[in-house]
N, C-alpha and C positions, 0 to 999 in steps of 0.2 A: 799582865793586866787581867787574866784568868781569874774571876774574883767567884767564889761560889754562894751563891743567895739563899736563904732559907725562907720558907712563907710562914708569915704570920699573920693572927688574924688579929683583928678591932672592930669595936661596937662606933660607931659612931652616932651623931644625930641624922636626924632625916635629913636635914637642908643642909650639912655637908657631905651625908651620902651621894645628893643628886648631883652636886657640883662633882663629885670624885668621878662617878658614873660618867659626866660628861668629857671630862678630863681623858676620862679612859679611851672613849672611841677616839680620840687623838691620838694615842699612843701615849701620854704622858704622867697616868696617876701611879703610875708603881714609881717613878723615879720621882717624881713629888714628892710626895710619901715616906722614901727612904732618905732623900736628902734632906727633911725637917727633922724628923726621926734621930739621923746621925750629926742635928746639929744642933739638937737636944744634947745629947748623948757625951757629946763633944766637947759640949760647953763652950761654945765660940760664940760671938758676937754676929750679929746679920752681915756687915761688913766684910770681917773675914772668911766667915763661911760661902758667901757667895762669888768673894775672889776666889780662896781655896776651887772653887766650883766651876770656876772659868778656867781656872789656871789645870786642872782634871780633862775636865774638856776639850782644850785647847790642846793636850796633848794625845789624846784618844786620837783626835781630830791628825794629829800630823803623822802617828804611828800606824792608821790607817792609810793614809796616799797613798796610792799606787802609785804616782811618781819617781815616789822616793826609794820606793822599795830595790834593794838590789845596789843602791848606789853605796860608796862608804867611802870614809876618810879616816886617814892615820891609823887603818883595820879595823875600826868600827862600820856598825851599818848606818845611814840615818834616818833610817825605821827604828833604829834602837835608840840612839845617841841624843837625837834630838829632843824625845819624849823626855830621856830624863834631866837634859839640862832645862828644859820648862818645869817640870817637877819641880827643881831646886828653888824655884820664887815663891813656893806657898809658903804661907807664914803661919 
């Protein structure tokens, strides 16, 4: 899940610059940003792009737990295993 970003830049209008600005001190406007971007890009529908986005998430989310880590079944981990049978549901 090593994924490498490259920066790019954009002009925007004022009153979506301030909104991004605000976004940002949350920590949120660079992944905004990339996930409209890559859902342009993509050519997905709203619907599937933000299951796709859950269903991302969702496994970020389990291959992080410390929980889980270290545990495994049938000689897998399920830090590894689990992420990717959640992967399998994006459409």
């Amino acid at each position: 899940m090593n994924e490498r970003l490259i920066p790019y830049s954009v002009y925007l209008p004022v009153e979506h610059y301030e909104r991004i600005k605000d976004l940002a001190k949350q920590r949120k406007a660079s992944a905004l940003i990339r996930d409209a971007i890559c859902m342009i890009i993509e050519d997905k529908d709203l619907y599937s792009s933000g299951y796709n986005k859950g269903i991302e998430d969702a496994a970020k989310a389990v291959a992080s737990y410390k929980g889980i880590q270290g545990l495994g079944v049938q000689g897998r981990y399920l830090d590894e295993l689990l992420p990717e049978m959640i992967k399998e549901l994006q459409k």
